[in-house]
OpenMM code with the backbone's topology and positions (N, CA, C; nanometers):
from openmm import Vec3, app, unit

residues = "UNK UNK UNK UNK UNK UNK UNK UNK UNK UNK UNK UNK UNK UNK UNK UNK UNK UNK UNK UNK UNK UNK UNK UNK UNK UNK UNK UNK UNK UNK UNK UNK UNK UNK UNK UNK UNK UNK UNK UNK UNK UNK UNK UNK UNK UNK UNK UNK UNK UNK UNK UNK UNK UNK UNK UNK".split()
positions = [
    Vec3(6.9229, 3.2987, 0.4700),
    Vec3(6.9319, 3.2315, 0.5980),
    Vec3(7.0643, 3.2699, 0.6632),
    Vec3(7.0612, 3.2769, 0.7731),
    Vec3(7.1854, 3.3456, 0.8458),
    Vec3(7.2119, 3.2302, 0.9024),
    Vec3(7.3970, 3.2230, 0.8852),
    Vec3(7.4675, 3.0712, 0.9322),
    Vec3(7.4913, 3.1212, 1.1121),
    Vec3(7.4048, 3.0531, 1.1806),
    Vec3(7.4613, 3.0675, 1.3155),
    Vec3(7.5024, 2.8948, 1.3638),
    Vec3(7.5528, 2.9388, 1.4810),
    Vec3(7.5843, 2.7876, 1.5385),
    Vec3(7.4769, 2.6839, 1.5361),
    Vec3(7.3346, 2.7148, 1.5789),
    Vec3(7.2537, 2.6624, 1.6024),
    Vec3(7.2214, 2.6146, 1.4340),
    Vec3(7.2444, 2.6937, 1.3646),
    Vec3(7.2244, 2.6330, 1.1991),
    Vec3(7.3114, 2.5058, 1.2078),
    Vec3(7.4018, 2.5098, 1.2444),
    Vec3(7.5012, 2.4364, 1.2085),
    Vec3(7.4899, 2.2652, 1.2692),
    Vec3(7.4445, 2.3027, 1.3964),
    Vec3(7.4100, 2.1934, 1.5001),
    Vec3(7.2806, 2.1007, 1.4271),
    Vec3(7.2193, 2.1925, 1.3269),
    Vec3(7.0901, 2.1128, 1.2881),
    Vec3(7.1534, 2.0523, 1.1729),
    Vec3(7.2809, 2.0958, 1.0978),
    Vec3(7.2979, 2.0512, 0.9766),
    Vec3(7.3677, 1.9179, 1.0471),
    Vec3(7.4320, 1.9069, 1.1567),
    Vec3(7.5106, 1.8008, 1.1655),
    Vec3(7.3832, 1.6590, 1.2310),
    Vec3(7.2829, 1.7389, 1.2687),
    Vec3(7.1931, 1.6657, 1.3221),
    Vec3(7.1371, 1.5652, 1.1893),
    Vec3(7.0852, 1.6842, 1.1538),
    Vec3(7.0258, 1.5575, 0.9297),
    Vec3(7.1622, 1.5190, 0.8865),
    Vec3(7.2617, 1.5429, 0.8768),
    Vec3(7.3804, 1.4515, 0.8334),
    Vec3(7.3891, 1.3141, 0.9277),
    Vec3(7.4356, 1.3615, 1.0324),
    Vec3(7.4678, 1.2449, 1.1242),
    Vec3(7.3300, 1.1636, 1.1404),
    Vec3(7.2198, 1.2125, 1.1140),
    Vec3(7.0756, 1.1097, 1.1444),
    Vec3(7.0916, 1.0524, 1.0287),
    Vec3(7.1161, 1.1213, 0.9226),
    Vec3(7.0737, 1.0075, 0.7971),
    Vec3(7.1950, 0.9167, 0.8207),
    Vec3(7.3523, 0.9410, 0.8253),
    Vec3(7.4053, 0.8198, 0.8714),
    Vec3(7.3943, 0.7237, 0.9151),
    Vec3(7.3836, 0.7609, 1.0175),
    Vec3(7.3219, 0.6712, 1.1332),
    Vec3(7.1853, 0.5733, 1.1461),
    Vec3(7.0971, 0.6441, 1.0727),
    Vec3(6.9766, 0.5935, 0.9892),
    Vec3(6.9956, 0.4187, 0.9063),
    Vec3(7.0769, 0.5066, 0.8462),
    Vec3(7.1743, 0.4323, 0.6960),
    Vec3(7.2602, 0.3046, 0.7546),
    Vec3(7.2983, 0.3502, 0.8512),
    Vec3(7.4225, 0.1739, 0.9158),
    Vec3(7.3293, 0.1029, 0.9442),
    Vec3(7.2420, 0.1972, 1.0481),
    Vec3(7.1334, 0.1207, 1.1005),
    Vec3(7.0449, 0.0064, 1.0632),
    Vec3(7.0138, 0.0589, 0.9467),
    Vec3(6.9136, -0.0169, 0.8381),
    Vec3(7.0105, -0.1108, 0.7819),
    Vec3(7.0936, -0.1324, 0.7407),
    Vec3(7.2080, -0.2389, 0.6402),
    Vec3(7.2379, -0.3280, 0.7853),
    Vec3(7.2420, -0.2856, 0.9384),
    Vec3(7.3013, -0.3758, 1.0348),
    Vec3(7.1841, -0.4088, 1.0756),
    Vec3(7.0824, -0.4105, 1.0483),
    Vec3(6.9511, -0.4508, 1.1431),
    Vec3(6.9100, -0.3948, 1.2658),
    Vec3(6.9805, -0.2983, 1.2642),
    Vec3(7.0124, -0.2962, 1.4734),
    Vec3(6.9165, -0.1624, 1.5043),
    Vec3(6.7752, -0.2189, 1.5643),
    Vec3(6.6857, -0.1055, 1.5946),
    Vec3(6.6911, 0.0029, 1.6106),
    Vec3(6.7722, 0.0021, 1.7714),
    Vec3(6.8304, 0.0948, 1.8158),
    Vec3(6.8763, 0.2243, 1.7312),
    Vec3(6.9571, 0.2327, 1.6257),
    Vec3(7.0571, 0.2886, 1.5473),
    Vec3(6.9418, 0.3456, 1.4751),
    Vec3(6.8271, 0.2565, 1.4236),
    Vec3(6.7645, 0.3416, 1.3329),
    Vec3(6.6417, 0.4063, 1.3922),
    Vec3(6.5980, 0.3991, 1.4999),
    Vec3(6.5353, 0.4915, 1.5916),
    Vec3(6.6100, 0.6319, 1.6464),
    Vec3(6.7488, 0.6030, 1.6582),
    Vec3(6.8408, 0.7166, 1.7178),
    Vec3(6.7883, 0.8362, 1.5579),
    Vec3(6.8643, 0.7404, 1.4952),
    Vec3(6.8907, 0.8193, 1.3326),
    Vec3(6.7775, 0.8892, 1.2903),
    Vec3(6.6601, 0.8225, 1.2927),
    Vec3(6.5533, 0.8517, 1.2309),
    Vec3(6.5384, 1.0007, 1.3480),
    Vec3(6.5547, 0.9919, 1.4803),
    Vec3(6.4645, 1.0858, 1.5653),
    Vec3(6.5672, 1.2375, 1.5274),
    Vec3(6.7046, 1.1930, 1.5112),
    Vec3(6.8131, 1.3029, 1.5026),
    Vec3(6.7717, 1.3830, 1.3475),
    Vec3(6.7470, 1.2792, 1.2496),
    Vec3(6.7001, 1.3363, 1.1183),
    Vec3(6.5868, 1.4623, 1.1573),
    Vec3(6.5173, 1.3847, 1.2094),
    Vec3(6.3914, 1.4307, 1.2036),
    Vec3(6.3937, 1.5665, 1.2410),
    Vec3(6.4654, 1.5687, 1.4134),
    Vec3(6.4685, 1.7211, 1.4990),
    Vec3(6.5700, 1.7725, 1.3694),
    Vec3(6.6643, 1.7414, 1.2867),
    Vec3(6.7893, 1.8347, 1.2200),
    Vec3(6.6562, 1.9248, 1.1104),
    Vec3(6.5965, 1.8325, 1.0627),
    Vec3(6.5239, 1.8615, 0.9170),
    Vec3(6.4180, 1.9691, 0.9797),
    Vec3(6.3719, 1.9176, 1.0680),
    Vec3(6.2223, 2.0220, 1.1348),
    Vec3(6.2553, 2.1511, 1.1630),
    Vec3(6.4019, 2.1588, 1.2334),
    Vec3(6.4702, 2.2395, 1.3161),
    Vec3(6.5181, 2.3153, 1.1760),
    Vec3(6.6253, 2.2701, 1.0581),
    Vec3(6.6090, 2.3774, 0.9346),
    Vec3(6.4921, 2.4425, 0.8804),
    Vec3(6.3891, 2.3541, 0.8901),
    Vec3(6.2965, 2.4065, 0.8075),
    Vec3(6.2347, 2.5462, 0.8758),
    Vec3(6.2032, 2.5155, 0.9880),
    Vec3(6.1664, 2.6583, 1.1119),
    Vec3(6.2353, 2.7461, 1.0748),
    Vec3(6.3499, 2.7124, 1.0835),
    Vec3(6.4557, 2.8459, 1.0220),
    Vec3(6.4482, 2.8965, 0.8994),
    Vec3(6.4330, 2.8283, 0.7826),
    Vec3(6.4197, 2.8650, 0.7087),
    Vec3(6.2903, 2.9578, 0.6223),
    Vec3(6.1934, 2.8665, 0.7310),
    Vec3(6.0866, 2.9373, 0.7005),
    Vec3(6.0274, 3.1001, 0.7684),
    Vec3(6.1280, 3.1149, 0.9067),
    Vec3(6.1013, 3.2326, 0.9360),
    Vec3(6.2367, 3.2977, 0.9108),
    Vec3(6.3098, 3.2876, 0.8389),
    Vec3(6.4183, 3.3579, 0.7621),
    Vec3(6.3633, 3.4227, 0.6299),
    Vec3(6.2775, 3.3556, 0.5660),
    Vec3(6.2008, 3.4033, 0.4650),
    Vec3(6.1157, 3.5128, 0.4919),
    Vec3(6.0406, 3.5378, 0.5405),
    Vec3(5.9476, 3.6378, 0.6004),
    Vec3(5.9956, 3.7665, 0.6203),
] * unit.nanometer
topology = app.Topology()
chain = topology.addChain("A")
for resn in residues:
    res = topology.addResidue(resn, chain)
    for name in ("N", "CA", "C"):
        topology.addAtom(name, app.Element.getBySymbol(name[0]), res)
């Protein structure tokens, strides 16, 4: 897999979503875990694309 910026932007995306996920859920506070969950989601989808046509 080749580290470009856009790699990088997705890694901070699944870091910072699961964070954010994570307060979210321990504070109750919807909001936070809708943000988290949607940021996880695009970081993880967004590696996996990559990764999967990096393989090929």
């Amino acid at each position: 897999m080749r580290w470009t910026p856009r790699t990088y932007l997705r890694l901070f995306l699944l870091g910072g979503g699961l964070l954010l996920l994570g307060s979210g859920l321990l504070a109750g506070d919807f909001l936070e875990v809708l943000l988290g969950a949607a940021a996880t989601a695009l970081g993880g989808i967004g590696l996996a694309a990559e990764w999967r046509a990096d393989s090929d």
